[in-house]
N, C-alpha and C positions, 0 to 999 in steps of 0.2 A: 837474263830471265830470272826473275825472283821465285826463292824455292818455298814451299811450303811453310819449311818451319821461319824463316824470313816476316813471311807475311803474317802468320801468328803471332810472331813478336812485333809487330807495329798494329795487330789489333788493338785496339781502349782497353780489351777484357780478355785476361788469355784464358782456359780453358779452365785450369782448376777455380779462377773465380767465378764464373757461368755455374758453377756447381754449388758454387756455399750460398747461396741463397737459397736456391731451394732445399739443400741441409737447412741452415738457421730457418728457415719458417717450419722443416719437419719438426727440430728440435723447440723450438718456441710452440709449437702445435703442442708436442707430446708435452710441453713445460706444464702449460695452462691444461691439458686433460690430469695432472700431479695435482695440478693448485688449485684445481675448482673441488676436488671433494674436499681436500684440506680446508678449504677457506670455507667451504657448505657444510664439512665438519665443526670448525670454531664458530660458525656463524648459528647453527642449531647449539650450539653446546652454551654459547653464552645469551642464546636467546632463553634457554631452557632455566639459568642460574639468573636471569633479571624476574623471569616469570614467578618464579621460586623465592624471592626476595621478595616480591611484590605481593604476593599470594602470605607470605610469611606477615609481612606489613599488617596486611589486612587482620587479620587472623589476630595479630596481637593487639592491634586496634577493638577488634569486637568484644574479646575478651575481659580489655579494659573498658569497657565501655558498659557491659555486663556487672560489671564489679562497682563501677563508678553507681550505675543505677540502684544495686542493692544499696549502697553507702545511703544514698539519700533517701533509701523508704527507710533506713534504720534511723536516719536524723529524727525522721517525722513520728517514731515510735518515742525516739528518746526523747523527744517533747512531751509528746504524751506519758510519758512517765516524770518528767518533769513537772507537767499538769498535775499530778496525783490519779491520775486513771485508776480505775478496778484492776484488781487482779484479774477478773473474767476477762474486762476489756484489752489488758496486757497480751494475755493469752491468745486472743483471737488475733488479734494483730501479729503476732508470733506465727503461729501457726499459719495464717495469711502468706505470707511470708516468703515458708518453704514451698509454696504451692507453685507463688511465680517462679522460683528457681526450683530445679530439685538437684544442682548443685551443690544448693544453701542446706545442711542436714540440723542444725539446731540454732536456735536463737533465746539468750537467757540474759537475764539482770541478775547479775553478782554482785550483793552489796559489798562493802569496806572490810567486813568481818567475813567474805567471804561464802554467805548466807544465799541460796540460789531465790529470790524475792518475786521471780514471776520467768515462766517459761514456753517454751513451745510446744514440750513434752504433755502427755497426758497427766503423768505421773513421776515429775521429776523430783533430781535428787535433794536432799536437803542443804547439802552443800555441795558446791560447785569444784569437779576435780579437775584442773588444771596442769599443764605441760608445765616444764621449767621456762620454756620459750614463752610460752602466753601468758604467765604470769608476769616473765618478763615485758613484755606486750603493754599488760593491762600497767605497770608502774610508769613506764614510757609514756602511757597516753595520759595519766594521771597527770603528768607535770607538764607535758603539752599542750596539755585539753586538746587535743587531736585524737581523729581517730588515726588507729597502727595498726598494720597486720602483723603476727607474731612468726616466726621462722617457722616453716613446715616442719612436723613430728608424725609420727606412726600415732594411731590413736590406741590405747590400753584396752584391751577388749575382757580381760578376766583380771581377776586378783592378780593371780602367777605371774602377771607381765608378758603375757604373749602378746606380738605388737601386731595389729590390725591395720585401718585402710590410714595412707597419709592424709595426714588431715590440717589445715592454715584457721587460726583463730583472728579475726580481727574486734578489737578493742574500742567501742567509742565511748568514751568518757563521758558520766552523766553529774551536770553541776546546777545547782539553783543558787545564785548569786555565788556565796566565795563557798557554797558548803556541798561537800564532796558527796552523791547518792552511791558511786561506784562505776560499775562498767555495764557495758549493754553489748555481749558476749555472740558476733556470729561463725560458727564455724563451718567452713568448706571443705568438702573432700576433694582433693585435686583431680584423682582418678575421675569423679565427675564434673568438674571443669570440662575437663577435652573433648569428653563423651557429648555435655549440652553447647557446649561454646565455639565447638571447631564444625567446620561445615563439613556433612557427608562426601561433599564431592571430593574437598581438600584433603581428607584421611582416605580417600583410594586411591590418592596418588601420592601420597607424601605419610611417612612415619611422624608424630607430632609425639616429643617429650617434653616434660617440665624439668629442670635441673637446679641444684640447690649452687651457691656459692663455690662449691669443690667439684661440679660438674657430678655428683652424685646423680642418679633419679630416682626426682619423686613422684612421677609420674608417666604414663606412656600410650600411648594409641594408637596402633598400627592394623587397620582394617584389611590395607591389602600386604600385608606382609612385610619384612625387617626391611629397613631402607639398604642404598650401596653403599652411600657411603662418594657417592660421586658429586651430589650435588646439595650442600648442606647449607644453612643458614642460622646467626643465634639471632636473639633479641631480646632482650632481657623487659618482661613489665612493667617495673618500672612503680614498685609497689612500698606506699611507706612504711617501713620499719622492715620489711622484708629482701632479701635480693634471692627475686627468681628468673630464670631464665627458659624462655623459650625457642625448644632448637626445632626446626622441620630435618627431615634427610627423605630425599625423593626416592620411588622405587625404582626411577628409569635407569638404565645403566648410558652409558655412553653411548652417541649414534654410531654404526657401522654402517657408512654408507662408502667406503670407500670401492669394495671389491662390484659393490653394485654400480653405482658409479659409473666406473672405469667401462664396463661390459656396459652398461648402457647408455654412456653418450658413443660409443665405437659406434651402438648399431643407433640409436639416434642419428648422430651425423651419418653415417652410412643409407638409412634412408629420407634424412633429409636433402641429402646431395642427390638421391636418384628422383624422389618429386621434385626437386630444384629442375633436375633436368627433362623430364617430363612436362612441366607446367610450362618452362622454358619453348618449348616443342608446341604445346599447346596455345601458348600465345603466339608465338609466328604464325602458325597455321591461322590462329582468329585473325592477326591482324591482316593476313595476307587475303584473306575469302573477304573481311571488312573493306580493306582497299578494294577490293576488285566490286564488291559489292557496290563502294563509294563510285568508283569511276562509270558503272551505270547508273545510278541515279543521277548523275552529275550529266550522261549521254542524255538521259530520259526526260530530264528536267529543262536541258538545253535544248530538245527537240521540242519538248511542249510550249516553252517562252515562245522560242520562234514561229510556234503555231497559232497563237494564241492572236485574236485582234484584240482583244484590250491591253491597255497599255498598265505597264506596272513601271513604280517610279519607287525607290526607296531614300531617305533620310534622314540624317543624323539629327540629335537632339538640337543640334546650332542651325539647320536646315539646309546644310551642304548637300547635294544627292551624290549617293553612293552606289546605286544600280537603279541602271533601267533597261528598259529590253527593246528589241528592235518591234514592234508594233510602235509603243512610247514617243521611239525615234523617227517613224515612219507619221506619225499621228503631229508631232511638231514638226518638223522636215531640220530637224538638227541629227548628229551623228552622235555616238556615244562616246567618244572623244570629246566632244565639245562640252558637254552636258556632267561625266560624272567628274567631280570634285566639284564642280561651280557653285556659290554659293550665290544668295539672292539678293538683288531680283534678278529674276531669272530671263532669258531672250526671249521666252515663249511666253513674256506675261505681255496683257492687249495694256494701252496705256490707259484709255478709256474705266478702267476696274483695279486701275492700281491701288486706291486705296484701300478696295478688299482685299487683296493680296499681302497687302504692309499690314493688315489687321490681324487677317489668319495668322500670319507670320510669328506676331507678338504671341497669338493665342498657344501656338507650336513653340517657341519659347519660353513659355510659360507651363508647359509639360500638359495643355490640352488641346484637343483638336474637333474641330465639327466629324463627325463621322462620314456623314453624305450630304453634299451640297453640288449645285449646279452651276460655273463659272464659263468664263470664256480664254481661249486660249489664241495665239497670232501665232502662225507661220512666217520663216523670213520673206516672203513676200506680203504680207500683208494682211492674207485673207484670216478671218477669224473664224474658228472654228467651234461650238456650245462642248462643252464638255460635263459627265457626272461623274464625281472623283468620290471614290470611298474608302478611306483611310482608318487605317487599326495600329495600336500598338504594335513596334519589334521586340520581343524579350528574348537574351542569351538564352544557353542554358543553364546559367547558373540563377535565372529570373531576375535579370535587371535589367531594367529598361533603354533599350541602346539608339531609341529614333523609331519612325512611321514609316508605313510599308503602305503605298496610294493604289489603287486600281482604281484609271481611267479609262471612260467608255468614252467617243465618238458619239453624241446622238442627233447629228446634225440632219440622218433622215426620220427619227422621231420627229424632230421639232416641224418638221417641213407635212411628217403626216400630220401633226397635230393643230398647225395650221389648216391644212386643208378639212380635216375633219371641222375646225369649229367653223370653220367658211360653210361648210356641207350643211350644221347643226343651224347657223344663221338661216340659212335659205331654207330648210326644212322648217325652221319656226313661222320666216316670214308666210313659206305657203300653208302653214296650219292656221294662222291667223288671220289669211285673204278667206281658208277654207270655212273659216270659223264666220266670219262677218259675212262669206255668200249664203251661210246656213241660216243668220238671223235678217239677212235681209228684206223679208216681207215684213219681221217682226219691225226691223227701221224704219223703212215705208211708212209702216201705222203710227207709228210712234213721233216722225216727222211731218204725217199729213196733219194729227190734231193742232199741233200749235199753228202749224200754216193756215188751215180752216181758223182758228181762232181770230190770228191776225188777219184776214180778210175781211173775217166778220166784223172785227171792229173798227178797219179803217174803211168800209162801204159806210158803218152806223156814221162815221166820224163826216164821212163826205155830205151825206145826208142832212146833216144838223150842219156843215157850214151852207146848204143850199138856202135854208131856211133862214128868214130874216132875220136881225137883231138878236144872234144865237152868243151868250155871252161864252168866252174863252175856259172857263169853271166847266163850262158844260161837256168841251171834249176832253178835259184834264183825265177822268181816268179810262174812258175808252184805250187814251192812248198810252198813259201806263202799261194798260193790260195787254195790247199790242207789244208793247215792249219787252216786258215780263217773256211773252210767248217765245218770241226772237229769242233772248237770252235763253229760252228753254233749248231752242230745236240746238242753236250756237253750240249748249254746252253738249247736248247726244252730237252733234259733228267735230267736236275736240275729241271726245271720248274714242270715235271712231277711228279719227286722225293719228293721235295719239299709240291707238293698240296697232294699228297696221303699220305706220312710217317703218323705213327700215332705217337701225343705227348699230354703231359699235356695242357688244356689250362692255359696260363698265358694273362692275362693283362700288355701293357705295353703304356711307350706313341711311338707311333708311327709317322710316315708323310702320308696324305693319298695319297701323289704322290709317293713314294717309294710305296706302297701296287699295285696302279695301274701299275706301271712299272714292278714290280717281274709277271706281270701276262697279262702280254701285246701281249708277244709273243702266250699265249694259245688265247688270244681274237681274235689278228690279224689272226690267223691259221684256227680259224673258221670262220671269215668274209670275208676270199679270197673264201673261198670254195662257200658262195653265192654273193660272188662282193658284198660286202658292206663294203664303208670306213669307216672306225673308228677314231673318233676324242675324244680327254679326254680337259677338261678345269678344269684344274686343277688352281689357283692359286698361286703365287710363295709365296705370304705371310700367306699364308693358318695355321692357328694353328695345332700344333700335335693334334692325337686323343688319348684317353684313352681305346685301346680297344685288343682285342684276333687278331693278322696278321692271321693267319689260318682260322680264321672264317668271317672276313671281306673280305677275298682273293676267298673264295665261292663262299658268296652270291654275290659280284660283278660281277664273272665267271657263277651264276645261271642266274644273274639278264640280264646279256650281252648277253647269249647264247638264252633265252628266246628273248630278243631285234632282235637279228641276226635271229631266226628263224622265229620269224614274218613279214620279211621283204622278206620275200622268192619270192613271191607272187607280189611283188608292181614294179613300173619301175625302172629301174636302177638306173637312176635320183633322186629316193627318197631315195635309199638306203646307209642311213646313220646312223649311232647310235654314240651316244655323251654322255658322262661322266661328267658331271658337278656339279662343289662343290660350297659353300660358306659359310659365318659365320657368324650365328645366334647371337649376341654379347647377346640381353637379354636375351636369353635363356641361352647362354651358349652352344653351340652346334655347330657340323657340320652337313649342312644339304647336301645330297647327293641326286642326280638325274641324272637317269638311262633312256635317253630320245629313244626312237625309231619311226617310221614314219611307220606303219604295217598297219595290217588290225584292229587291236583294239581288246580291250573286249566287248563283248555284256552283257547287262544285266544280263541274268539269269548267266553268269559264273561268273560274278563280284559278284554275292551273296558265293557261294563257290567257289573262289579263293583260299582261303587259309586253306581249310578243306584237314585234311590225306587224303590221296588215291583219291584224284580227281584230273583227268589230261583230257587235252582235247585230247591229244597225245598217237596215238594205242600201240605206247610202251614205253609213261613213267608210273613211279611208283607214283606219285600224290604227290610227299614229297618235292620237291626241295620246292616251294615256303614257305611250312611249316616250312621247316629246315631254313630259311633265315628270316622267321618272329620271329619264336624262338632267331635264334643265335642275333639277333638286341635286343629284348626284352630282350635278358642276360645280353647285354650292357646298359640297361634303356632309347634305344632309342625306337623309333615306325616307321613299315614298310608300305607304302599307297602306292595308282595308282590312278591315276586319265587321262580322258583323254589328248592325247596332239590335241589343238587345231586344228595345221597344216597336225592334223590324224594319228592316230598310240596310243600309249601310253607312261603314265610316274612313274617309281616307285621312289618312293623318301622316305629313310632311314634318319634317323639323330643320331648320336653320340656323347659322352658327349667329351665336349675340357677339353686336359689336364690340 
């Protein structure tokens, strides 16, 4: 039997090493809680002495730059006294001067002998008292011909030699060819320097001194109090004839962030470990009520698929299908086994419509798709079944487009009602138009007996004159014309009639709507003699074809007319007119058609059912025509309307799609 401490020594890891690890990561813990203030200490501390250099930079850049600019307004004096300027003129320009600086405390021309020759002063001296520095200055610039700033001095404020504010001469030497005028003398007080040239913000953070050669000063500015002495910077002007130096010393002292620190990353990490753990808690619980949340929708979603008769078919961009649902599968008689991955053509395409399929297919390849369209699908037996597929974009959630998502319907008992309906709508026209021809039939009668009385009469005259002797052939020539003529009259009212009643397919075609009004002109005019009303068509001669069924246009305009004529029964002769007039709708696309009459009108309450089955105001109509003429327009996807016609009577007005 192997003993304990046996088995511990053929452990990988005996017991004291299971422990230094988590020593060295306590010790490597507490290392980096030492070396992050340390390192956020040096990190602040030499961020603070770049800023400080930077700032100091600046600072001695403006300074200089301040100096540079006075140098060249004193060029522009010193010409002008080169020019010979006025003394007034000298002065004002002087004076000028100290305005743009107030740095700048006097500006003088000292001639050769030392003679002050024009100044800034109101009432300056007569000769010009000078430092040992600035005399030395002004001999410097004398054989330079440059201008020199002279070494800063205390300026002499009495006889006694009590010394006053520091004060920097600079010397620009004034020459007209080789002959020496003197110098053109301006002097600074340094103390004002710091005070105009150093920025307000930069002296409440920083002590700003001037320093001579031996680090003496001569100058100093300190708004927020004596610097530490921690974070200091020089940088010398950088001025000819001069060496001064400019030191910044900042008033921050060193950062103490260490004891802070320490105490507050403890409680940092300390509650960032308990929200860690918390949040932790927090998302298991979300994801666990989401999962569960997810596996019903997933229940719910899967119940309604299965419920659902229309079929849902999904697809990849390449047109692979990727889901479909058991209607789909039920709807083609394939299984969903068979069906998702398979890529096209598909089992369930009819072969008769393949090449719609290979079209769409490119169209869907090509990352577009018809939305709704009406195809045919085969089962593996054979039978074909119409199908309307309405198909949309699928986008992730990230919104990319990943393939079509299909919903098909089954509308194989639409199409079978909609046959029957248009079978119903045929026999309904054909008996509105027996209806129609039994209502003008005494009108035909009359209309048929004249030309037969004619023709009787002329072939009795014609028999008559061949009884008669020596009757030459000239003589029955046009009896029998007019016989003839007659024939072809009654012929063409028995085509007309033949014509409107036969029963055929409807077809669509492009038609003229003046050919339509013409094959059907003679039935209008036949009814509008019987109650003296003229008949006028305004048809125009540029008029577009129409896109529509001649049979069924040829109707409603023969409802529409017969209605017009009969309304006018009743009004004076004078007013009895009905008129046919067309035109063309260009942004529609349409012919619009108007059916005009001058009658007694619609009253309101019939204008609400106008166009309901079986209502007629008429003791023996059957209440369909208007029905039948709003349908057969609606077959065309035009719309049938009335409204009144102002000059009294009414107006129907149809419109048709242009070929």
């Amino acid at each position: 039997m192997t003993s304990p401490r046996t088995l511990a020594s053929r452990l990988p890891f005996p017991n004291s090493a299971r422990w230094l690890l988590p020593v060295v990561l306590v010790l490597f813990f507490l290392a980096i809680l030492i070396w992050l203030p340390w390192q956020a200490r040096q990190m602040e501390s030499n961020e603070r002495q770049e800023q400080l250099i930077a700032d100091t930079l600046w600072v001695e850049q403006t300074i200089r730059f301040q100096l540079g600019r006075h140098e060249e307004d004193l060029r522009s004096v010193a010409n002008e006294i080169i020019a010979g300027a006025s003394t007034k003129r000298l002065h004002d320009r002087m004076a000028s001067e100290l305005k743009t600086g107030l740095e700048l405390k006097r500006v003088m021309w000292v001639t050769p002998e030392g003679r002050v020759a024009a100044s800034s002063d109101e009432a300056p001296l007569p000769r010009a008292t000078l430092t040992p520095s600035s005399r030395d200055a002004a001999e410097r610039a004398r054989r330079s011909r440059n201008g020199v700033y002279s070494q800063p001095e205390p300026q002499q404020v009495d006889p006694a030699g009590t010394p006053g504010a520091m004060m920097m001469d600079y010397h620009l030497p004034l020459y007209r060819g080789d002959q020496y005028l003197g110098t053109l003398v301006a002097s600074y007080q340094l103390s004002a320097i710091l005070e105009e040239m150093v920025p307000w913000w930069f002296a409440q953070d920083n002590q700003v001194t001037l320093l001579d050669r031996d680090d003496r000063i001569l100058a100093r500015r300190a708004a927020a109090g004596p610097g530490h002495g921690v974070y200091t910077h020089k940088r010398g002007l950088d001025l000819p004839g001069a060496t001064i130096t400019l030191m910044t010393d900042s008033v921050k002292t060193e950062p103490r962030l260490l004891p802070n620190l320490l105490v507050g990353s403890v409680i940092a990490l300390s509650l960032a470990l308990l929200w860690s753990l918390l949040a932790l808690w927090g998302h298991i619980s979300r994801r666990l009520a989401a999962e569960e949340a997810l596996r019903q929708q997933m229940a719910f979603r899967t119940a309604m698929e299965n419920s659902l008769v229309t079929g849902l078919r999904a697809r990849d961009l390449e047109g692979r299908i990727t889901y479909v649902n058991p209607a789909f599968c039920q709807m083609v008689g394939y299984t969903e086994e068979e069906l998702v991955g398979r890529s096209p053509p598909m089992p369930y395409w009819a072969p008769e419509v393949m090449a719609e399929y290979q079209h769409r297919l490119q169209n869907v390849l090509q990352g577009t798709v018809t939305p709704q369209f009406e195809t045919i699908f085969q089962r593996p037996d054979g039978t074909r079944i119409p199908v309307l597929i309405f198909e949309a974009p699928l986008v992730d959630n990230e919104g990319r487009h990943t393939g079509w998502m299909g919903s098909i319907l089954d509308i194989s008992d639409r199409k079978r009602i909609e046959e029957l309906n248009r079978e119903h709508q045929e026999k309904l026209q054909a008996s509105s138009r027996l209806a129609t021809m039994g209502e003008i039939a005494s009108m035909l009668a009359h209309e048929l007996n004249q030309p037969l009385a004619a023709i009787s009469s002329y072939t009795t005259g014609a028999l008559n004159l061949l009884s008669r002797p020596n009757v030459a052939a000239d003589t029955l020539k046009p009896a029998l014309e007019q016989a003839g003529a007659q024939a072809r009259r009654a012929g063409q009212i028995i085509r007309s009639v033949h014509e409107f009643v036969r029963k055929r397919e409807a077809e669509r075609q492009d038609v003229a709507l003046g050919t339509m009004v013409d094959s059907i002109s003679a039935l209008i005019e036949m009814q509008a003699r019987q109650y003296q009303v003229s008949f006028l068509a305004n048809i125009p001669a540029d008029l577009p074809a129409v896109r529509a069924d001649r049979m069924m246009i040829e109707q409603v305009l023969l409802n529409l007319t017969r209605n017009g004529i009969e309304a006018m029964a009743n009004v004076a002769l004078s007013r009895r007119v009905l008129r046919v007039a067309a035109r063309h709708d260009e942004a529609a696309g349409q012919v619009v058609v108007s059916v005009i009459d001058n009658g007694h009108g619609i009253p309101a309450d019939v204008a609400e059912r106008l166009f309901s089955p079986f209502f007629s105001t008429k003791a023996e109509g059957m209440g369909m025509g208007l029905n039948i003429c709003r349908t057969a327009i609606e077959f065309h996807g035009g719309t049938l309307t009335h409204q009144d016609n102002p000059q009294g009577g009414t107006i129907f007005t149809f419109t048709l799609p242009v070929a």
